[in-house]
C-alpha positions as CSV (number, residue, x, y, z in Angstrom):
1,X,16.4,-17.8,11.1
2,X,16.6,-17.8,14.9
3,X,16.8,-14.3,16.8
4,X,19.8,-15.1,17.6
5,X,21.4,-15.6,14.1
6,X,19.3,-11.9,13.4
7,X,22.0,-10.5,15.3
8,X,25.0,-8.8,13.2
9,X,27.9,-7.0,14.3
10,X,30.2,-4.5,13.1
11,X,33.2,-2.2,14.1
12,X,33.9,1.2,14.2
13,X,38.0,1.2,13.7
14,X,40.0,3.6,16.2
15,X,42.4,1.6,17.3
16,X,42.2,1.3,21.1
17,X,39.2,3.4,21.5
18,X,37.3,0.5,18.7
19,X,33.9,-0.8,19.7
20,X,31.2,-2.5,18.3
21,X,27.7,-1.8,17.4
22,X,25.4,-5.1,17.7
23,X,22.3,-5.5,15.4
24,X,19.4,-7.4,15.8
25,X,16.0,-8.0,18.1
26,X,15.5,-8.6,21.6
27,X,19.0,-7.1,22.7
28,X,17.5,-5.2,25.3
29,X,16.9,-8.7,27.1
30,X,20.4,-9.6,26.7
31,X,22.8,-9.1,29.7
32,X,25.8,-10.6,27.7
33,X,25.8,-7.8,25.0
34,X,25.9,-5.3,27.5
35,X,28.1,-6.4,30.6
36,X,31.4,-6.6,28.6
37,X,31.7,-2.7,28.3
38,X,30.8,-1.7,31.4
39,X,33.6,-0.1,33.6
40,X,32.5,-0.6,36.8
41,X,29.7,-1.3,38.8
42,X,28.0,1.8,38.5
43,X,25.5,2.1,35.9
44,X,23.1,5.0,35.5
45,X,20.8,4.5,32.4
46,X,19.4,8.1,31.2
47,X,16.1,7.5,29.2
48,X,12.8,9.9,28.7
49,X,9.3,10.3,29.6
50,X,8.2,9.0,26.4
51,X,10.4,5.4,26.5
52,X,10.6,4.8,30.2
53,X,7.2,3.5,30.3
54,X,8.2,1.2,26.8
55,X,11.6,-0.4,28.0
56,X,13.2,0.8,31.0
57,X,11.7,-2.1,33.0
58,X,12.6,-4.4,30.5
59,X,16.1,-3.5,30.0
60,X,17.2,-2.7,33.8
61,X,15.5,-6.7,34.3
62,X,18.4,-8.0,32.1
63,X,21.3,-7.0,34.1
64,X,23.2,-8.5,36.5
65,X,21.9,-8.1,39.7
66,X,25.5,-7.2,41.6
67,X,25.4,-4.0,39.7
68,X,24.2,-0.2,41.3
69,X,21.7,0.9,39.1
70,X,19.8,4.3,39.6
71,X,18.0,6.3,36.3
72,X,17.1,9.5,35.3
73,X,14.4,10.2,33.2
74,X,14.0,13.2,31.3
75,X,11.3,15.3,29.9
76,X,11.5,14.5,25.9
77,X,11.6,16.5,22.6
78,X,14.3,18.1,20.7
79,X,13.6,21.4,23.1
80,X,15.3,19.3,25.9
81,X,18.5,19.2,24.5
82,X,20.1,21.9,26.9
83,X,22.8,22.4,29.4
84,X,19.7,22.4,32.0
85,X,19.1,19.3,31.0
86,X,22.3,17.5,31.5
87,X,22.9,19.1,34.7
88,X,20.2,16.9,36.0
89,X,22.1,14.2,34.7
90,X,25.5,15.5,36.4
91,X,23.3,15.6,39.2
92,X,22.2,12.4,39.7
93,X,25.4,11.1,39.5
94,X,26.8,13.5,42.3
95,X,23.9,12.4,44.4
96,X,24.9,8.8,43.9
97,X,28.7,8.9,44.6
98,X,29.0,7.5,41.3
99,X,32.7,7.4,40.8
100,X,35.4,7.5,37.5
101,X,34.7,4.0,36.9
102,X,30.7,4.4,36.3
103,X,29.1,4.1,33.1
104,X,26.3,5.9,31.3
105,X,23.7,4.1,29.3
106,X,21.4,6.2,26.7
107,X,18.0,4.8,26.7
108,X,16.2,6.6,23.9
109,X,16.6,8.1,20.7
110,X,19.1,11.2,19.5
111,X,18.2,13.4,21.9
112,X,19.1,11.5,24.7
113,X,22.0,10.0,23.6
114,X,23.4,13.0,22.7
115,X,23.0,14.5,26.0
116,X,24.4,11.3,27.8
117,X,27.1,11.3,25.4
118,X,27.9,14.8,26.4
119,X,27.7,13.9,30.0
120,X,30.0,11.6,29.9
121,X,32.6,13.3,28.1
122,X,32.3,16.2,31.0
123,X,31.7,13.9,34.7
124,X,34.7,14.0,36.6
125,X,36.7,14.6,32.7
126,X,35.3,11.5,31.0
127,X,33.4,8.3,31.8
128,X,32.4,5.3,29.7
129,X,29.1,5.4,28.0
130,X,26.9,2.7,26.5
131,X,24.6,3.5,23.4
132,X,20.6,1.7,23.1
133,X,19.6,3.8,20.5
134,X,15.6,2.8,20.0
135,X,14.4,5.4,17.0
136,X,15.5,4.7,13.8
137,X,17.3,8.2,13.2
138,X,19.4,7.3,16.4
139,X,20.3,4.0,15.3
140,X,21.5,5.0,11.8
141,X,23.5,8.1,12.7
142,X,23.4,10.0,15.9
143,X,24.2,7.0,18.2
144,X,27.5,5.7,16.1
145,X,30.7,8.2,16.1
146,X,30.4,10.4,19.2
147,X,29.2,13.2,18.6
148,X,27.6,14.6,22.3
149,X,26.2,17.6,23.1
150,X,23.5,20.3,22.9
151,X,21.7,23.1,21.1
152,X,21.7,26.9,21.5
153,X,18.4,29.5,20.3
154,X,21.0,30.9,17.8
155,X,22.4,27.1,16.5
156,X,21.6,23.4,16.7
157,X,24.4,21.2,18.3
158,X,26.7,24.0,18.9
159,X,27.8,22.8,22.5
160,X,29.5,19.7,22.5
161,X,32.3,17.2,22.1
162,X,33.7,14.5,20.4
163,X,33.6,11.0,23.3
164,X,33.2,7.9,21.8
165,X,30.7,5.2,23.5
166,X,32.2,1.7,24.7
167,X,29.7,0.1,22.5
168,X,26.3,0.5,20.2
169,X,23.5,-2.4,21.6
170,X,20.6,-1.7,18.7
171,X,17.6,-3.6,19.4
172,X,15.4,-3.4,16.3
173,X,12.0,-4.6,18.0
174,X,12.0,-1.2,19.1
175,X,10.8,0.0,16.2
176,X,7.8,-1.5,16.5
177,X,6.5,1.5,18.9
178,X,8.2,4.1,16.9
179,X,5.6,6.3,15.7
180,X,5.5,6.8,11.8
181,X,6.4,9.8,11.8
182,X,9.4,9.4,13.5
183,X,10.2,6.2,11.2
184,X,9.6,8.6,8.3
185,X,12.5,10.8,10.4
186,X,14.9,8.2,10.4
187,X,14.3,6.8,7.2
188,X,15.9,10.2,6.0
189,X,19.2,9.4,7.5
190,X,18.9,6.0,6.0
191,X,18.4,7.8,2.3
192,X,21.2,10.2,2.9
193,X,24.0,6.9,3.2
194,X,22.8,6.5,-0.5
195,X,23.0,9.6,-1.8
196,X,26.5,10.2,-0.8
197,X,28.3,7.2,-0.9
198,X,26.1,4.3,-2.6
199,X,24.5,4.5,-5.4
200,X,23.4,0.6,-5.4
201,X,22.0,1.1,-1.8
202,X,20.0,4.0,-3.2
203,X,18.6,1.4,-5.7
204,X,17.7,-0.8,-2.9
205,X,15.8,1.7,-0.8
206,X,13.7,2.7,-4.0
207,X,13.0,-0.6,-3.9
208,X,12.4,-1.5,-0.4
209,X,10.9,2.0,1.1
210,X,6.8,0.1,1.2
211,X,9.1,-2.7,3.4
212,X,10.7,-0.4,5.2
213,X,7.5,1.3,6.0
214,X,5.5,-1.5,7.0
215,X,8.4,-2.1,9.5
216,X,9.5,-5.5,7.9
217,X,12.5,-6.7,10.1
218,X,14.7,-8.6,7.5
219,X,14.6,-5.4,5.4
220,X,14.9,-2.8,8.4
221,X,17.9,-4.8,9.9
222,X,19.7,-4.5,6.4
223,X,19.3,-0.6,5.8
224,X,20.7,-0.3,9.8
225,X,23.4,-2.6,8.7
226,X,24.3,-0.9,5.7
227,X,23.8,2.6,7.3
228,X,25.8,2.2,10.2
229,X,28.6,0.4,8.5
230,X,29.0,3.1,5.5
231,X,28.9,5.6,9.3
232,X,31.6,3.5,10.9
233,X,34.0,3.5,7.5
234,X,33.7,7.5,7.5
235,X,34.3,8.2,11.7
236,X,37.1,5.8,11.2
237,X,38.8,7.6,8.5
238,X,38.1,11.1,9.5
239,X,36.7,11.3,13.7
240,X,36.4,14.7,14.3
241,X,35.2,15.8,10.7
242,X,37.9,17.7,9.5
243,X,37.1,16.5,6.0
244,X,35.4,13.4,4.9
245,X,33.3,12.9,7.7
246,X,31.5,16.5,7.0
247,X,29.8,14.7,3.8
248,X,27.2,13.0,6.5
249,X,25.7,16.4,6.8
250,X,23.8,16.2,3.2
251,X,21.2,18.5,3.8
252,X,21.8,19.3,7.3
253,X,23.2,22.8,7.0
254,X,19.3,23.8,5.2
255,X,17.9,21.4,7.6
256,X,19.0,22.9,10.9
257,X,18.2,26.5,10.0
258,X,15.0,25.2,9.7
259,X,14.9,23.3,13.0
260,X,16.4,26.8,14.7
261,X,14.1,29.0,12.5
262,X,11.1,27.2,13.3
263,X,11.5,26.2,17.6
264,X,13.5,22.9,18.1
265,X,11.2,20.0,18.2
266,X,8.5,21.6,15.6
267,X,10.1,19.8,12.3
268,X,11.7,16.6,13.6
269,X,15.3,16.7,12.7
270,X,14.6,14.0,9.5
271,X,12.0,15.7,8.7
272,X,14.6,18.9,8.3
273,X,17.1,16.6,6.7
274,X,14.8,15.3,4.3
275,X,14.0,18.7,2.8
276,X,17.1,19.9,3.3
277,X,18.5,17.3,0.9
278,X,16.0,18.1,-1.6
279,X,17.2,21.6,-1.6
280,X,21.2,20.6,-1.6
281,X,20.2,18.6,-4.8
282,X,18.6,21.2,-6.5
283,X,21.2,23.5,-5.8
284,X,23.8,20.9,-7.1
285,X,21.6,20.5,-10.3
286,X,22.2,24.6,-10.5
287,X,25.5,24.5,-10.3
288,X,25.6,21.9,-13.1
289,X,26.0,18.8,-11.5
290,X,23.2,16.8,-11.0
291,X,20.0,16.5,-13.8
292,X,16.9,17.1,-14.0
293,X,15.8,13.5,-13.5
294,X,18.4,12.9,-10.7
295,X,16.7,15.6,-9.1
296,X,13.3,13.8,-9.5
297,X,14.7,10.6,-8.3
298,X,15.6,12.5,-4.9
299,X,12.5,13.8,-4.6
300,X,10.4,10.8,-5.2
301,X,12.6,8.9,-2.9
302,X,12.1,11.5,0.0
303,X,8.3,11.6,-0.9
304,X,8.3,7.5,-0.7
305,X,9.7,7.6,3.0
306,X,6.9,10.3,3.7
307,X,9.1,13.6,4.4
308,X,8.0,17.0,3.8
309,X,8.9,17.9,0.2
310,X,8.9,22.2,1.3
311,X,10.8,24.4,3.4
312,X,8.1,25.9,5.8
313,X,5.6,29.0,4.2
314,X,7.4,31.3,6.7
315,X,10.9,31.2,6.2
316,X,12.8,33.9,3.6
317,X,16.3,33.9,2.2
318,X,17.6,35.9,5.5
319,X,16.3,33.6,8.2
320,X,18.3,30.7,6.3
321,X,20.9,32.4,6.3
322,X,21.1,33.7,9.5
323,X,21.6,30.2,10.5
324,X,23.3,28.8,7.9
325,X,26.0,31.4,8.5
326,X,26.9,29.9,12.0
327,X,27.3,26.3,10.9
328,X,30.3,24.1,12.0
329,X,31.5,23.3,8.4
330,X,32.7,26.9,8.2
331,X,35.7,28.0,7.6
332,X,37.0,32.0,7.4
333,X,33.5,32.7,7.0
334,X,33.3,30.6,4.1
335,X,29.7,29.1,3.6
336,X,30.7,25.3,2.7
337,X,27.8,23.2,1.5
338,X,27.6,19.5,1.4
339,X,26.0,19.0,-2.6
340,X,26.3,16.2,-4.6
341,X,28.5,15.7,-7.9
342,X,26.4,13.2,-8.6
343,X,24.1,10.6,-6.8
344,X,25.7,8.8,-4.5
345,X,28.9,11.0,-5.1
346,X,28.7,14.3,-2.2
347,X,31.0,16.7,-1.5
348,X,32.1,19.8,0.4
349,X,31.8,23.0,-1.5
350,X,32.9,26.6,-0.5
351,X,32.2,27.8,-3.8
352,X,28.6,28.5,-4.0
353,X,27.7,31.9,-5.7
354,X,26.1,34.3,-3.5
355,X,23.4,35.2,-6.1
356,X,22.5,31.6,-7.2
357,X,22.3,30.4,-2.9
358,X,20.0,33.1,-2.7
359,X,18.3,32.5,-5.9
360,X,17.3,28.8,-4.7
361,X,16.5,29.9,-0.8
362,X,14.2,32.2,-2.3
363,X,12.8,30.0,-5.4
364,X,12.5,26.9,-3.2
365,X,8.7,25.7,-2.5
366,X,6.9,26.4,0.4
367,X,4.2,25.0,2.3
């Protein structure tokens, strides 16, 4: 197979605000993938300190030469991920002249493109933007439905707004600097798409996590595919997660308390997902739903992709839920709690007994 024929594309469906997100290697070298969604002239690609030195050459080489280009490379790590930080994104732009018709590109993983996202949506009351995810976690999830913003001290992503890119260019060769940890990260958001809506792709991940590890690029090209298109199905159906949608946050709502609990940036958000899952499933098998052994399947898939199988030594039942209480999902000060049914069945629970939420926060392993 040519790179080239590598390449695969699907939609996300919302009617005149549609685009497409483009699979495959060596995108990042590809002029033609990108030109068609720009607005204008005006381009300002927003990357980091980590992958400016990996690709920023690289990809500014590949486009057209009659276009203004400028950058802005920020400091990296989930800690960034602050209104400071996208000021010096608003003021770039200013400094330029950039005008209505300019477009943003996100160079880098979640953290940037969540920032440039939210950028966008606010310069001069929305602009187009241009995702290049290059982690795995961003490629999978944060980089397809547009969701932008930013964290606060008291809750992650808590700033923000809905703005939808123009288009998703995923070049999988990226990978090939992403450092295993942060594989390990993504491969999280990879497992969740099977635990809430596909049983079968569950199945295949079991069987393909050594592959998927080893960075094998048939196999990583088809868990992006599959990921992102079971994403694009859900946005379509529900964009601004007033239902459905809120079932992609398996295990985020234990995740981010730990993330806020323990300094953004010190647990990766995967690595946060991935025992937050593990926790959501136990829970579920509490409240009746899932098994024993469906339990031990979750767990010995998260342990397969490498992902901490503990909530951190120094957390108790209160510093979860002083978090947890301040989540997005909630309604009328309802807790509501993505848990699974069954595998590759989740969904939204408001339910949850006090006693046995507590009983689990408090039961849960530690490391």
């Amino acid at each position: 197979m040519s790179r080239s024929d590598a390449i695969r594309t699907l939609s996300v469906a919302l009617d005149e605000r549609s685009y497409p997100i483009h699979i495959g290697p060596g995108l990042l070298g590809r002029p033609e993938t990108l030109t068609p969604y720009l607005a204008g002239r005006q381009v300002m690609i927003v990357t980091n300190e980590t992958v400016a030195p990996l690709y920023l050459e690289a990809f500014k080489r590949g486009l057209p030469e009659e276009l203004e280009v400028r950058e802005v490379v920020l400091p990296d790590g989930e800690h960034t991920k602050t209104l400071e930080s996208v000021a010096r994104i608003w003021d770039a732009l200013l400094a330029a002249g950039f005008n209505r018709r300019c477009t943003l590109v996100a160079l880098g993983g979640g953290v940037v493109g969540d920032m440039t996202g939210y950028a966008a949506a606010c310069y001069q009351r929305g602009v187009a933007f241009i995702q290049v995810p290059t982690t795995l976690l961003s490629q999978v999830d944060s980089s397809v439905g547009g969701k932008t913003g930013v964290n606060h001290p008291r809750g992650k992503n808590m700033i923000g707004a809905f703005w939808q890119p123009k288009a998703v260019l995923i070049d999988t060769d990226t990978l090939a600097t992403l450092p295993s940890r942060e594989l390990s990260a993504g491969l999280a958001e990879v497992i969740k798409y099977g635990l809430i809506r596909d049983l079968d792709f569950l199945a295949w991940l079991e069987a393909q996590m050594p592959a998927l590890r080893r960075l094998d690029g048939e196999v990583l090209r088809e868990a992006i595919y599959r990921s992102c298109a079971i994403k694009a199905e859900v946005v379509a159906a529900d964009e601004t997660e007033q239902g459905a949608r809120a079932l992609l946050n398996l295990g985020h709502t234990f995740g981010h308390a730990i993330e806020a609990h323990q300094g953004y940036g010190a647990w990766l958000h995967g690595e946060a997902v991935g025992t937050g899952m593990l926790m959501a499933a136990e829970l579920s098998r509490r409240l009746g739903w899932l098994s024993e052994g469906d339990v031990a399947r979750v767990a010995a898939v998260i342990a397969a992709a490498d992902l901490p199988p503990a909530a951190p030594a120094d957390m108790g039942v209160e510093d979860f839920l002083a978090v947890m209480r301040l989540d997005k999902k909630n309604i009328d000060a309802r807790l509501r709690l993505v848990l699974l049914s069954g595998l590759g069945d989740a969904c939204l629970y408001d339910a949850t007994p006090p006693e046995r939420l507590e009983a689990l926060l408090a039961d849960f392993p530690r490391r």
